[in-house]
Each structure stands twice: as C-alpha cells, then as structure tokens.
ZAMARGU-4260 file (C-alpha; in steps of 0.2 Angstrom, whole numbers, plus 5000, padded with zeros to 4 digits):
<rodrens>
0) 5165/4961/4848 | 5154/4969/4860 | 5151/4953/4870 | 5170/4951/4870 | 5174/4968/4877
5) 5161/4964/4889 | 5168/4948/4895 | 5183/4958/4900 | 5175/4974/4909 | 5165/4961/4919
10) 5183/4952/4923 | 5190/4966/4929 | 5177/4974/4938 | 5176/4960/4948 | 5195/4960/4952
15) 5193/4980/4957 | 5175/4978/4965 | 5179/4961/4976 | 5161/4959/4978 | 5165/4945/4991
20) 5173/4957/5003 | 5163/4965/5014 | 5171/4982/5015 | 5158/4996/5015 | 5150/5005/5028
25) 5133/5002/5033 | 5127/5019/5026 | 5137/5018/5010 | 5130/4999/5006 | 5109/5005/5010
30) 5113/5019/4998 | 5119/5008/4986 | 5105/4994/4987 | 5095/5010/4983 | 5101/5012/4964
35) 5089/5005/4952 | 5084/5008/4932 | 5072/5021/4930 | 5056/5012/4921 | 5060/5020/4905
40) 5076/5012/4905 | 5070/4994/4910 | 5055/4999/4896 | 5069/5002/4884 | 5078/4985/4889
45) 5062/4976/4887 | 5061/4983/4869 | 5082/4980/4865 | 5079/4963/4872 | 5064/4958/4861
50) 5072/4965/4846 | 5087/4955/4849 | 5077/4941/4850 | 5072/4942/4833 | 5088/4947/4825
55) 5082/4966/4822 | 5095/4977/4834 | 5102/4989/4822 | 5122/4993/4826 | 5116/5007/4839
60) 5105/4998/4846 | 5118/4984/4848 | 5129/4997/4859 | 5116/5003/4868 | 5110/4987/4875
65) 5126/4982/4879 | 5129/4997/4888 | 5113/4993/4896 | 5122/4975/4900 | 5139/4984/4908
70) 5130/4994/4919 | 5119/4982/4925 | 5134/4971/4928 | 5141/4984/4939 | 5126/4987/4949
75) 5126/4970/4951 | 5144/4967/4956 | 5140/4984/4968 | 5124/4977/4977 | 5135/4959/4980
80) 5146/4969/4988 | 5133/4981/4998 | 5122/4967/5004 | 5136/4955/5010 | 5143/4972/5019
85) 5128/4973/5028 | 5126/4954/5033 | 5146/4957/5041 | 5142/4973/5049 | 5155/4982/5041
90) 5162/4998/5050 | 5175/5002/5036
</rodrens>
C-alpha cells in the first residue's frame, strides 16, 4: 500500500512541482541544490535498505523508509527544477 500511495504523491508532485520549467530565481535554485540528508539519515537508509533486502522491515520501519522515499522524491523533483532554472537563467 505504501508503494501505491507513493506512486501517487510522486504523480502529483510532479504536476505541482513542473520540474521541467525553469521558473525559480537564481538564489532560490543555489539554496535549494544545497538541501542534502544529514549522514545519520543516509546511515539510517543504508540500514532500511539492507533490511529490506532481506525481508526483515518491521511495519515501522516499512513507513519510515518510505518516508524516506517521498522526501527523497521531492528533493529530487526540487533540484530538476533548481538546476534547469539555473541552466535558463531564470529571473522569476
């Protein structure tokens, strides 16, 4: 279910987002390229990941990675948007 509801945030971040327009100002898209995991939360991931892996994520564990997948989707669709900004030269 998780991976469902996923699917659908990631739709529709996308529609919101328009990572393809390049619609932010200069400052606004360096600021952005500068959001990053911590390395406890890249650590954690690593750890969620493996457990997946082997079939062991309990139901918690299960959320949090895919709140770990959500956000990274929206940095994602975030930085698209922030780097193709900066290749256009934005003023908006």
């Amino acid at each position: 279910m998780a991976t469902l509801t996923k699917d659908y945030d990631a739709e529709i971040l996308t529609r919101v987002i328009l990572p393809e327009s390049p619609t932010m100002s200069p400052d606004a898209a360096r600021e952005l390229l500068k959001l990053k995991f911590s390395a406890g939360d890249q650590q954690r991931m690593a750890e969620l990941a493996g457990k997946a892996r082997a079939g062991t994520l309990s139901i918690e564990e299960e959320c949090e990675a895919a709140g770990f997948e959500r956000v990274s989707s929206l940095l994602g669709l975030l930085k698209s948007k922030a780097r193709r900004s900066l290749q256009n030269g934005s003023d908006k």
